[in-house]
PDB file with one MODEL, atoms N, CA, C and O in Angstrom:
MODEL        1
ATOM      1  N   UNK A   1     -21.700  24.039  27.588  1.00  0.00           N
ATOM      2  CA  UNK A   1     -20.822  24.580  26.581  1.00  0.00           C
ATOM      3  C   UNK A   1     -21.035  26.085  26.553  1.00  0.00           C
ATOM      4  O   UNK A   1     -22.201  26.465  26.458  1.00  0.00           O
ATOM      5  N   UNK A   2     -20.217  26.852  26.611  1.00  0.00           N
ATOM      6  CA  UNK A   2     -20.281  28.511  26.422  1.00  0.00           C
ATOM      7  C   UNK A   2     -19.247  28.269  25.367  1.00  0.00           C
ATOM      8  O   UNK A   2     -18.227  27.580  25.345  1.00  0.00           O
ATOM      9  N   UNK A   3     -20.081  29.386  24.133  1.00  0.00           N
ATOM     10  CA  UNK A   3     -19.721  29.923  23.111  1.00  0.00           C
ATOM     11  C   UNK A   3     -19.098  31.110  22.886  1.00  0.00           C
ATOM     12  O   UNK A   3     -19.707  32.141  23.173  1.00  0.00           O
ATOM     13  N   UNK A   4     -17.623  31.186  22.272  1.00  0.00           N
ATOM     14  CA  UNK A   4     -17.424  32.948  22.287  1.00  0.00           C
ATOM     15  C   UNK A   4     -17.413  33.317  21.045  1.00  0.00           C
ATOM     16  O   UNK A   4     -18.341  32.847  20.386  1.00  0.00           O
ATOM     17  N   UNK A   5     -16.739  33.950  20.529  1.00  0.00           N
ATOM     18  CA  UNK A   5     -17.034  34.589  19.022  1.00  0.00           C
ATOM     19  C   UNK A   5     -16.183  33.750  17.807  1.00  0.00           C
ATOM     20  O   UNK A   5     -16.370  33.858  16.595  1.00  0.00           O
ATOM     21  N   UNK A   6     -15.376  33.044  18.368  1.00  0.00           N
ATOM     22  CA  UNK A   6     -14.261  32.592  17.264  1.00  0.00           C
ATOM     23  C   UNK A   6     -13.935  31.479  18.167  1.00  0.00           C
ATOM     24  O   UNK A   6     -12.902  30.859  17.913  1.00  0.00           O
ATOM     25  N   UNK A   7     -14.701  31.092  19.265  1.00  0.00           N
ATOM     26  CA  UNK A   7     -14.313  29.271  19.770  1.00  0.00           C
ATOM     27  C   UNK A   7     -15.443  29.252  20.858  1.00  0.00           C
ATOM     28  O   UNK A   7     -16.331  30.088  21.026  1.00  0.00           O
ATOM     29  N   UNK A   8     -15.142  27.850  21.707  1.00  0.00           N
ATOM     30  CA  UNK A   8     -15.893  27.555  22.951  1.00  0.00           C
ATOM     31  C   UNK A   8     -15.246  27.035  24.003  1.00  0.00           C
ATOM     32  O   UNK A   8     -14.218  26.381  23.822  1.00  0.00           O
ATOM     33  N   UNK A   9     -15.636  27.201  24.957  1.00  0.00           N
ATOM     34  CA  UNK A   9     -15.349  26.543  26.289  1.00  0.00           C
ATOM     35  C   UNK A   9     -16.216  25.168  26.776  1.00  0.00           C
ATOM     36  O   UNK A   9     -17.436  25.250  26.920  1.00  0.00           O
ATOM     37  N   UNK A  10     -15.595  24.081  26.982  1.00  0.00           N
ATOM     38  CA  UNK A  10     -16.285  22.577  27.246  1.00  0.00           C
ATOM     39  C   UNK A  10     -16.151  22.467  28.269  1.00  0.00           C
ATOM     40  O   UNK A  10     -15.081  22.824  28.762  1.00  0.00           O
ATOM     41  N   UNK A  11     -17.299  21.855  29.169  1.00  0.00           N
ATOM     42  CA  UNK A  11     -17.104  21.762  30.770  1.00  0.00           C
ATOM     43  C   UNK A  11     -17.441  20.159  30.635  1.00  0.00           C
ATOM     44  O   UNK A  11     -18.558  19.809  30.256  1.00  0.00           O
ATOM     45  N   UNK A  12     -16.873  19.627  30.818  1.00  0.00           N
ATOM     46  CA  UNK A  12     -17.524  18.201  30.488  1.00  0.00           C
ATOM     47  C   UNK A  12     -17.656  17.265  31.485  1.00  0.00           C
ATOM     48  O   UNK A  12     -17.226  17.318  32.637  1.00  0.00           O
ATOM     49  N   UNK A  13     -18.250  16.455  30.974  1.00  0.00           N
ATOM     50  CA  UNK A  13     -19.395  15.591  32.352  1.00  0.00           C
ATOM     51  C   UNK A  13     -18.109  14.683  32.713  1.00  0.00           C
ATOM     52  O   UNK A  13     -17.104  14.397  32.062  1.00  0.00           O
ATOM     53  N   UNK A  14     -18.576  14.318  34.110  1.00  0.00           N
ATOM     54  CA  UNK A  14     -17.250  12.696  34.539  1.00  0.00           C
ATOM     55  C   UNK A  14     -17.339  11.683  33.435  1.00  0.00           C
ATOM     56  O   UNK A  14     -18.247  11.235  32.735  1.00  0.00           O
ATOM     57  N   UNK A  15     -15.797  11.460  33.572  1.00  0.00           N
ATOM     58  CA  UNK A  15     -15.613  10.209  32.433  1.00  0.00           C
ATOM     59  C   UNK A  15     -15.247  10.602  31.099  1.00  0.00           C
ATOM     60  O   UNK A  15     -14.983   9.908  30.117  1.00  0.00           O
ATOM     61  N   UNK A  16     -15.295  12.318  31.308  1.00  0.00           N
ATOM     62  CA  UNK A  16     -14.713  12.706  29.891  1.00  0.00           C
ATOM     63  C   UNK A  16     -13.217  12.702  30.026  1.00  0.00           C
ATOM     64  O   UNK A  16     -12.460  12.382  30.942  1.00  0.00           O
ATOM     65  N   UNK A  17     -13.002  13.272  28.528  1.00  0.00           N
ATOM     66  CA  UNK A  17     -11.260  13.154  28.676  1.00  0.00           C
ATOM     67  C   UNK A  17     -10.296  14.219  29.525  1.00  0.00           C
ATOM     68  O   UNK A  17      -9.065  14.229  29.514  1.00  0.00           O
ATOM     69  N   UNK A  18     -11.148  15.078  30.235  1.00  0.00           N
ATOM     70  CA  UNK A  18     -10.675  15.805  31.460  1.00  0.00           C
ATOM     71  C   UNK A  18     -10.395  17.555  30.493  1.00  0.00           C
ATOM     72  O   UNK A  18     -10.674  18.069  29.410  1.00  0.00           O
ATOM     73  N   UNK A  19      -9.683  17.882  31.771  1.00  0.00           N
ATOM     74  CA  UNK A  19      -9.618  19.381  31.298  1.00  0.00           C
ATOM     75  C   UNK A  19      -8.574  19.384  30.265  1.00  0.00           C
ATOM     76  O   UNK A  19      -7.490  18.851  30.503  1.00  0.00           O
ATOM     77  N   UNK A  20      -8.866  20.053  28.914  1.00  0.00           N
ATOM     78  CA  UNK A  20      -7.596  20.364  27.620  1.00  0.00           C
ATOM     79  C   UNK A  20      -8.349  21.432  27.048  1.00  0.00           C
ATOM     80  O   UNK A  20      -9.260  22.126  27.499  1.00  0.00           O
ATOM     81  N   UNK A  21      -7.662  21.399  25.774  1.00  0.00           N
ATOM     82  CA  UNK A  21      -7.816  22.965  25.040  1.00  0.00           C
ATOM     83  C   UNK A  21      -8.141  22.274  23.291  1.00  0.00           C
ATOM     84  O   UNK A  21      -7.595  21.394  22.625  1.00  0.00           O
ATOM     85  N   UNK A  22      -9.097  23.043  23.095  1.00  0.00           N
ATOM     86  CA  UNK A  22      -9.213  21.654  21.491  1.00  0.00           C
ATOM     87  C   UNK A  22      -9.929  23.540  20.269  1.00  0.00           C
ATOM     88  O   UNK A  22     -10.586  24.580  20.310  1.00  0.00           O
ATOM     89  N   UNK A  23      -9.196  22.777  19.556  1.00  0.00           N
ATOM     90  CA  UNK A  23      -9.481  23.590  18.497  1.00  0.00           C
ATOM     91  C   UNK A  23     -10.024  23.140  16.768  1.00  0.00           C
ATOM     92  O   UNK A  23      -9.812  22.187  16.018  1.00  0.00           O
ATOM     93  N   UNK A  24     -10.642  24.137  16.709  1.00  0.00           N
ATOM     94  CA  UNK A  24     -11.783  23.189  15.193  1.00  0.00           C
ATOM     95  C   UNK A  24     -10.670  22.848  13.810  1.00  0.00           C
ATOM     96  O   UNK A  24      -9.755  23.553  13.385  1.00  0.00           O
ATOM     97  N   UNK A  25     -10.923  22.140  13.558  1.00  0.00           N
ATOM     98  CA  UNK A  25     -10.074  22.004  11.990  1.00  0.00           C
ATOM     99  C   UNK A  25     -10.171  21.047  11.197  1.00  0.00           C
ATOM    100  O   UNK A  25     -10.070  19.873  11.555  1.00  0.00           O
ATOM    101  N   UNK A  26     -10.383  21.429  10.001  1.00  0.00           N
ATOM    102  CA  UNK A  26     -11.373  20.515   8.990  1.00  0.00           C
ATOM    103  C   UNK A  26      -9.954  19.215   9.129  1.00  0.00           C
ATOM    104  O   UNK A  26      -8.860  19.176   9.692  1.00  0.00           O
ATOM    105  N   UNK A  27     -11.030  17.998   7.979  1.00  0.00           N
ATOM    106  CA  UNK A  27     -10.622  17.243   8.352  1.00  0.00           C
ATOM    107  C   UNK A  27      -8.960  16.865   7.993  1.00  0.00           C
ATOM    108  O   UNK A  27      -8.052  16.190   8.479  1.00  0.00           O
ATOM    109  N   UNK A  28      -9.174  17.668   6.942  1.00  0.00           N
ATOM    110  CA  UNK A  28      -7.413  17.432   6.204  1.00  0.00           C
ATOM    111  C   UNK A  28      -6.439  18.326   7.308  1.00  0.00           C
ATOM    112  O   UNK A  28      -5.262  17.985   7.426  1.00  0.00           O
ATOM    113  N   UNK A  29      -6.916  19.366   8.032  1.00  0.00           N
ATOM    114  CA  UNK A  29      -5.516  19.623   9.171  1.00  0.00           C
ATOM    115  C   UNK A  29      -5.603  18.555   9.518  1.00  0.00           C
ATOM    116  O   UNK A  29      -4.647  17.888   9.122  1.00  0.00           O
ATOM    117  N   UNK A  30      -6.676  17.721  10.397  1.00  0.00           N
ATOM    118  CA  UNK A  30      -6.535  16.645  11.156  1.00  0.00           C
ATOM    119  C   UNK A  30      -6.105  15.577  10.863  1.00  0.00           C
ATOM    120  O   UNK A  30      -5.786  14.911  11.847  1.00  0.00           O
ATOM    121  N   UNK A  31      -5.890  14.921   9.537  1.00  0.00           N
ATOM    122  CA  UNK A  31      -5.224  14.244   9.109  1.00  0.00           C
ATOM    123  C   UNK A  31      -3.694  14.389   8.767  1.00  0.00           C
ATOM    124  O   UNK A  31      -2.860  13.483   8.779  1.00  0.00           O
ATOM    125  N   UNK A  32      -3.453  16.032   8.385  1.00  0.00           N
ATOM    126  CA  UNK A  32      -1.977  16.199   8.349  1.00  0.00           C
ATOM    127  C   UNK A  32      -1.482  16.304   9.993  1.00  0.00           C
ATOM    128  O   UNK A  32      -0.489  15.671  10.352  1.00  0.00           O
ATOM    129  N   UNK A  33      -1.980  16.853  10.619  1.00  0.00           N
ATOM    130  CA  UNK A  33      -1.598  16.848  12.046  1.00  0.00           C
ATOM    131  C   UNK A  33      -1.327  15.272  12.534  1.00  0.00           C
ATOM    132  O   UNK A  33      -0.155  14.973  12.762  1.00  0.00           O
ATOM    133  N   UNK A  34      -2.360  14.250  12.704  1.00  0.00           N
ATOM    134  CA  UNK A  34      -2.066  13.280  13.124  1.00  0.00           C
ATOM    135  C   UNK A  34      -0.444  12.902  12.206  1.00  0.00           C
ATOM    136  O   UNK A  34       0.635  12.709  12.767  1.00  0.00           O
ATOM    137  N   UNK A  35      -0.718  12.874  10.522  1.00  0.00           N
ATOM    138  CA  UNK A  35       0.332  12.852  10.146  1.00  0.00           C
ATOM    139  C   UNK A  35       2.372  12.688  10.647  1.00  0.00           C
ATOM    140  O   UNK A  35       3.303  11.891  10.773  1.00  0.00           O
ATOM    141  N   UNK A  36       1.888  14.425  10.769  1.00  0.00           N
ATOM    142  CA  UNK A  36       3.000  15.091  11.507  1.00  0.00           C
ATOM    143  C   UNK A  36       3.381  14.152  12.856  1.00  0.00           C
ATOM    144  O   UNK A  36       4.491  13.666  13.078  1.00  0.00           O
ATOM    145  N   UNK A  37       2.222  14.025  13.669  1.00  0.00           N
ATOM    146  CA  UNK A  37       2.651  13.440  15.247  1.00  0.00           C
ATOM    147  C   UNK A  37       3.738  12.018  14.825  1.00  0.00           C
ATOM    148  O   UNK A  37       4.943  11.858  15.015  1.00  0.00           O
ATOM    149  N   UNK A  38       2.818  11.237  14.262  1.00  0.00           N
ATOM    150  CA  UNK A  38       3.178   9.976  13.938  1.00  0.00           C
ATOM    151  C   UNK A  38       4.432  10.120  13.376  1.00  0.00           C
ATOM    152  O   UNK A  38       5.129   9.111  13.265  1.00  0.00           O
ATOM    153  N   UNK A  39       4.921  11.383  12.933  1.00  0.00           N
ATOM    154  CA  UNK A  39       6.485  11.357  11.652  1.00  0.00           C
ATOM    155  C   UNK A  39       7.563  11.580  13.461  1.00  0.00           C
ATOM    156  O   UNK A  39       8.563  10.942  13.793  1.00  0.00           O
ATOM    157  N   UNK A  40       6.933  12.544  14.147  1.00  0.00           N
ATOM    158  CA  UNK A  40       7.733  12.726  15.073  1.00  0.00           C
ATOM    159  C   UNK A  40       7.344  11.882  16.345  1.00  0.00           C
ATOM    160  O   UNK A  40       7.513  12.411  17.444  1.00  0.00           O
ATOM    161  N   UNK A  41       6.902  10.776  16.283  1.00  0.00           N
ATOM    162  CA  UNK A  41       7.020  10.011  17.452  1.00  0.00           C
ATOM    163  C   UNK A  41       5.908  10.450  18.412  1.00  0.00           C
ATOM    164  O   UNK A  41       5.869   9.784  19.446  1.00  0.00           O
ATOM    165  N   UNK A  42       4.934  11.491  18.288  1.00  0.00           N
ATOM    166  CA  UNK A  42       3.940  11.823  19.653  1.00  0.00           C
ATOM    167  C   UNK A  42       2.992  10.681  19.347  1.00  0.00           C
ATOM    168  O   UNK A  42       2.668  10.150  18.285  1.00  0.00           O
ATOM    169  N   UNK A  43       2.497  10.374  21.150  1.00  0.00           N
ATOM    170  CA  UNK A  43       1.286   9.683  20.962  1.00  0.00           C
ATOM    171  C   UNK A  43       0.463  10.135  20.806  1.00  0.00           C
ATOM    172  O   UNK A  43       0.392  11.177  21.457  1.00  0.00           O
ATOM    173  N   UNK A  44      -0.482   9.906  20.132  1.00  0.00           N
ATOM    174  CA  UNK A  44      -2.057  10.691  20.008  1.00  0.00           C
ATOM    175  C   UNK A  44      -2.915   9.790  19.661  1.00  0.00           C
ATOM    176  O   UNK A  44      -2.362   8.812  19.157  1.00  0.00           O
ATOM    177  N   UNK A  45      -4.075   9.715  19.726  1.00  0.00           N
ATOM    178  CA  UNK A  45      -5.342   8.849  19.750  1.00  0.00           C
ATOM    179  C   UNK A  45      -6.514  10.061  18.889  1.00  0.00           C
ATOM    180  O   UNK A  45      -6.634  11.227  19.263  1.00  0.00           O
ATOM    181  N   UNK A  46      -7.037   9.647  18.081  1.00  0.00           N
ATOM    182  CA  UNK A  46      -8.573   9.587  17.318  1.00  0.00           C
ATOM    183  C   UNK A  46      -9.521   9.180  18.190  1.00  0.00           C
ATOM    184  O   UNK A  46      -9.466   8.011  18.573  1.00  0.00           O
ATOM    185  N   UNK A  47     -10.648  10.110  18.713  1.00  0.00           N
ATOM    186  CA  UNK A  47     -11.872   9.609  19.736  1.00  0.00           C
ATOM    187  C   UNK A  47     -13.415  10.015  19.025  1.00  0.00           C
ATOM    188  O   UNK A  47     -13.837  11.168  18.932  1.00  0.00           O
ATOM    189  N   UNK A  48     -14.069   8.894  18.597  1.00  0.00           N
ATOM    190  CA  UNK A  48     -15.696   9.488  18.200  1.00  0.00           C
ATOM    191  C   UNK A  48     -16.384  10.274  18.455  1.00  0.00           C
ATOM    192  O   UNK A  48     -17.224   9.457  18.834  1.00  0.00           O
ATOM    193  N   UNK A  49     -16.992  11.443  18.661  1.00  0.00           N
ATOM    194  CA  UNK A  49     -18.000  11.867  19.766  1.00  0.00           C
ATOM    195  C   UNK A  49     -18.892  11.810  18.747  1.00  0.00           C
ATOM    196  O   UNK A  49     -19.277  12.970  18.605  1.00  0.00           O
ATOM    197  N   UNK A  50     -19.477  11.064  17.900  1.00  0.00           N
ATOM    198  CA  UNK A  50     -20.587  11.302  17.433  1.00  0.00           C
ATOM    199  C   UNK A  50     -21.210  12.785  16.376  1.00  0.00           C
ATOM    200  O   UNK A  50     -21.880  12.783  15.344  1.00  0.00           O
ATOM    201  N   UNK A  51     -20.779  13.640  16.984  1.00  0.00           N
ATOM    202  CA  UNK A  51     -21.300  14.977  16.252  1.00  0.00           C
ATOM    203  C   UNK A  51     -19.631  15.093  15.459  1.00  0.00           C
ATOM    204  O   UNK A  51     -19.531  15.511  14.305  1.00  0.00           O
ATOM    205  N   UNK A  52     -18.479  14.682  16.228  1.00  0.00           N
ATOM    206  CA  UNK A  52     -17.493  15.043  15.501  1.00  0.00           C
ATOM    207  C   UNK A  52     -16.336  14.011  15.958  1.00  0.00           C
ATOM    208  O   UNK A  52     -16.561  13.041  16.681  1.00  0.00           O
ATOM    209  N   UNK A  53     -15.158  14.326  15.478  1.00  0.00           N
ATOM    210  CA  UNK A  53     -14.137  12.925  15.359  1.00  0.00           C
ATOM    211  C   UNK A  53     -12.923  14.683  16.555  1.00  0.00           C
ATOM    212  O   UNK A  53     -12.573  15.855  16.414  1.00  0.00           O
ATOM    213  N   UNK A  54     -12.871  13.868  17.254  1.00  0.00           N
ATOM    214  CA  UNK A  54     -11.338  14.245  17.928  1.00  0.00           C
ATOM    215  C   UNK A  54      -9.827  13.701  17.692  1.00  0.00           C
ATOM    216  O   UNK A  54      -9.580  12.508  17.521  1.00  0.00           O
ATOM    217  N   UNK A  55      -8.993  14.576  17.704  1.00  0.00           N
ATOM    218  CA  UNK A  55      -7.572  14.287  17.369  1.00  0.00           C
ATOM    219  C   UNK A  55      -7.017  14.600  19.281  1.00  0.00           C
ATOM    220  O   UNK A  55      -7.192  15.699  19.808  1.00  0.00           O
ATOM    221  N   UNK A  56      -6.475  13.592  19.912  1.00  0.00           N
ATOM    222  CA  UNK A  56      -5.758  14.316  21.246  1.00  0.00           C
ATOM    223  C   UNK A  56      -4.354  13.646  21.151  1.00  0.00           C
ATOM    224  O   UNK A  56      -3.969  12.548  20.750  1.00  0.00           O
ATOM    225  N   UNK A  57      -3.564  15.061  21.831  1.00  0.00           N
ATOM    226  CA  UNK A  57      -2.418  14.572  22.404  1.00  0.00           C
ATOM    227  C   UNK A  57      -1.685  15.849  23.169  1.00  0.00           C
ATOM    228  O   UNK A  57      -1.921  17.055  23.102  1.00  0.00           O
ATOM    229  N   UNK A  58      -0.800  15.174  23.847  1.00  0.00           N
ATOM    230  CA  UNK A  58      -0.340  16.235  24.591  1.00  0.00           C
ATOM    231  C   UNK A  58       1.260  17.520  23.917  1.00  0.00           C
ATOM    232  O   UNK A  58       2.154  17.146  23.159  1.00  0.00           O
ATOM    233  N   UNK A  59       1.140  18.784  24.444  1.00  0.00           N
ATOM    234  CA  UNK A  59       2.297  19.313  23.972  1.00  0.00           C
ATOM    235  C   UNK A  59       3.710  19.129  24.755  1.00  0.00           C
ATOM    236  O   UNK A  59       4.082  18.196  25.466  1.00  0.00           O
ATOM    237  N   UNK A  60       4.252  20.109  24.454  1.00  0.00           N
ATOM    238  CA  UNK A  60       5.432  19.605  25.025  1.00  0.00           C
ATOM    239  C   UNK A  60       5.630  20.290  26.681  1.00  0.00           C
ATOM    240  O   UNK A  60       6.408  19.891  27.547  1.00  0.00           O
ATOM    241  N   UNK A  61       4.827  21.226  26.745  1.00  0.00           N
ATOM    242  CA  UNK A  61       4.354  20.621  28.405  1.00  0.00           C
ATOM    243  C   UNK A  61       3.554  20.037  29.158  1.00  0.00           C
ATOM    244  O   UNK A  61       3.517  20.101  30.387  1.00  0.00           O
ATOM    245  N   UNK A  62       2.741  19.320  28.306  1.00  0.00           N
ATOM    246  CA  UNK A  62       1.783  17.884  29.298  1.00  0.00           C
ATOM    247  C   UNK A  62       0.670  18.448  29.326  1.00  0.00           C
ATOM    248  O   UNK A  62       0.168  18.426  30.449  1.00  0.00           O
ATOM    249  N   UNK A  63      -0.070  19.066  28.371  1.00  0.00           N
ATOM    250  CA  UNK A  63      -1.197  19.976  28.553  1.00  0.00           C
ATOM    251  C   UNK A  63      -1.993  19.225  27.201  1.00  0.00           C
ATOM    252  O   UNK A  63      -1.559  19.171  26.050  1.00  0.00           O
ATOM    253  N   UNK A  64      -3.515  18.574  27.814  1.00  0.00           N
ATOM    254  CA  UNK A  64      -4.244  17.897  26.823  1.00  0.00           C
ATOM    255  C   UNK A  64      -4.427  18.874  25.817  1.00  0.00           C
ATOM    256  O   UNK A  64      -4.736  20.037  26.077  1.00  0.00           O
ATOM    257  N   UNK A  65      -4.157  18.223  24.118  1.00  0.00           N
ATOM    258  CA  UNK A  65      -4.725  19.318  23.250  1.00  0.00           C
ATOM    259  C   UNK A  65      -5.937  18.261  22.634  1.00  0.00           C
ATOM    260  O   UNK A  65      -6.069  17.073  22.931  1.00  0.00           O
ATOM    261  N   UNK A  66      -6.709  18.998  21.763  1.00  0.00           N
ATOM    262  CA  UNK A  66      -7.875  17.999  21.022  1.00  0.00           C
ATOM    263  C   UNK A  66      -7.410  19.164  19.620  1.00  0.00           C
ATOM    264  O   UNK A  66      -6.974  20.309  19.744  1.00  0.00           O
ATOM    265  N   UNK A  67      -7.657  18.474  18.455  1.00  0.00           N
ATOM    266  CA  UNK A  67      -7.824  19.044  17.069  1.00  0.00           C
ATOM    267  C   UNK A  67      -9.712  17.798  16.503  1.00  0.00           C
ATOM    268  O   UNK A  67      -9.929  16.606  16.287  1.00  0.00           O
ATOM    269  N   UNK A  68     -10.482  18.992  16.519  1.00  0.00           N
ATOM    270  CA  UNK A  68     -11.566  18.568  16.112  1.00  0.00           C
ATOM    271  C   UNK A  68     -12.198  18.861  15.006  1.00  0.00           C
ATOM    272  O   UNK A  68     -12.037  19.796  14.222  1.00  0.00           O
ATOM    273  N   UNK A  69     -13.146  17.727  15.008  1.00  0.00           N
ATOM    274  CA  UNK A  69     -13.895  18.354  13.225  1.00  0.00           C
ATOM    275  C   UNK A  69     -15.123  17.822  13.370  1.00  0.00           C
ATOM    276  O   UNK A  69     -15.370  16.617  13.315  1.00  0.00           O
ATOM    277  N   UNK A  70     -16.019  18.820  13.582  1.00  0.00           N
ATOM    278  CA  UNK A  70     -17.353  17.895  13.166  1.00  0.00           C
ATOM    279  C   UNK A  70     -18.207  18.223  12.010  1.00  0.00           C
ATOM    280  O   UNK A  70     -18.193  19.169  11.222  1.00  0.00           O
ATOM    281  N   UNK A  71     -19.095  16.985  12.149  1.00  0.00           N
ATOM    282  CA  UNK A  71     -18.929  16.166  10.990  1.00  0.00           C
ATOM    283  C   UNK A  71     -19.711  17.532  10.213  1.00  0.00           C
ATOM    284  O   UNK A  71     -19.293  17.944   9.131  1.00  0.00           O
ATOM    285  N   UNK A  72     -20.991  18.218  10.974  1.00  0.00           N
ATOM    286  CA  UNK A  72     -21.324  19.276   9.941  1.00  0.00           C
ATOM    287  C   UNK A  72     -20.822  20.185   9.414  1.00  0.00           C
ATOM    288  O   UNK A  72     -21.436  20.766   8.520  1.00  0.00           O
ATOM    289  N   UNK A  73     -19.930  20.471   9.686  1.00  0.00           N
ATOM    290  CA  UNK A  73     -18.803  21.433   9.671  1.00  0.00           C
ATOM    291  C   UNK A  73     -18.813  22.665  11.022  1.00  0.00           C
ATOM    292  O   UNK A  73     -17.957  23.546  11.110  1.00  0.00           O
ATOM    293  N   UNK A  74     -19.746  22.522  11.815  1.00  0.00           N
ATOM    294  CA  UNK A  74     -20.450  23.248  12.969  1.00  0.00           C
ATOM    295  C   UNK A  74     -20.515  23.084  14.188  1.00  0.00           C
ATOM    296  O   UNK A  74     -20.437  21.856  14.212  1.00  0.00           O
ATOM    297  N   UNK A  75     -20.562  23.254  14.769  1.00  0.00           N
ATOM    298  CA  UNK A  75     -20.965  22.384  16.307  1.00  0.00           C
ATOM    299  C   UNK A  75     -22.645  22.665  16.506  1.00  0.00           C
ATOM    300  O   UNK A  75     -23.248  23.625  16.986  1.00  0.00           O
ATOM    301  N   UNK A  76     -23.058  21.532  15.986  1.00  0.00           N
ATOM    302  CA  UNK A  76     -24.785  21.951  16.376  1.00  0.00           C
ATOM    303  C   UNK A  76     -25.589  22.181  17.132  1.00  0.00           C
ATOM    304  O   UNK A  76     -26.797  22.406  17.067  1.00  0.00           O
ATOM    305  N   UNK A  77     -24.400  22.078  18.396  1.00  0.00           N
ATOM    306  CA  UNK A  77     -25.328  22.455  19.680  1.00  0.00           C
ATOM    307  C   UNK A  77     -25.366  23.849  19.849  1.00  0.00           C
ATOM    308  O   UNK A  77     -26.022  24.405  20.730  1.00  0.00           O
ATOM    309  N   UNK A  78     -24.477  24.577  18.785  1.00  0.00           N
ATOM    310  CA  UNK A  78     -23.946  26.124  18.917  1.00  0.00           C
ATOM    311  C   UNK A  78     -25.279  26.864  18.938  1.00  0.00           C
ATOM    312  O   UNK A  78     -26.181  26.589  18.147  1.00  0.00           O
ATOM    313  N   UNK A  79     -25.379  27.903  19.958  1.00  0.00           N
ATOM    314  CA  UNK A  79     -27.106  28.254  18.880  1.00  0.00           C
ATOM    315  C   UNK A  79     -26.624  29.412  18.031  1.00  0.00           C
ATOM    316  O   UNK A  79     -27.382  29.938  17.217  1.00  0.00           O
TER     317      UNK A  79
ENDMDL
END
């Protein structure tokens, strides 16, 4: 994981959900977001990771997004 000043970059191991772009947001965006998808028909899926809950789906050019929240409000691996 590399950290920049206002987000991070995820390199993630095989078997993850591949290359996308995910951005932090407490849990009520993530609930109005899923919201929203579901009013307009996108698929999207809710995924555990344990430290935090993922929101994915794709935009309207086929490009994985994630809307995340974890649970500390932090990413604790951040140093």
């Amino acid at each position: 994981m590399a950290y920049m000043r206002t987000g991070a970059l995820a390199l993630h191991e095989p078997g993850s959900p591949g290359q996308h772009v995910a951005f932090r947001v407490s849990e009520e965006e993530r609930a109005e977001l899923a919201r929203r998808l579901e009013a307009e028909g996108v698929d999207h899926e809710e995924r555990d990771h344990g430290i935090a809950v993922g929101l994915f789906f794709h935009d309207p050019d086929g490009r994985l997004v994630e809307a995340i929240t974890y649970r500390s409000g932090e990413d604790p691996r951040r140093p």
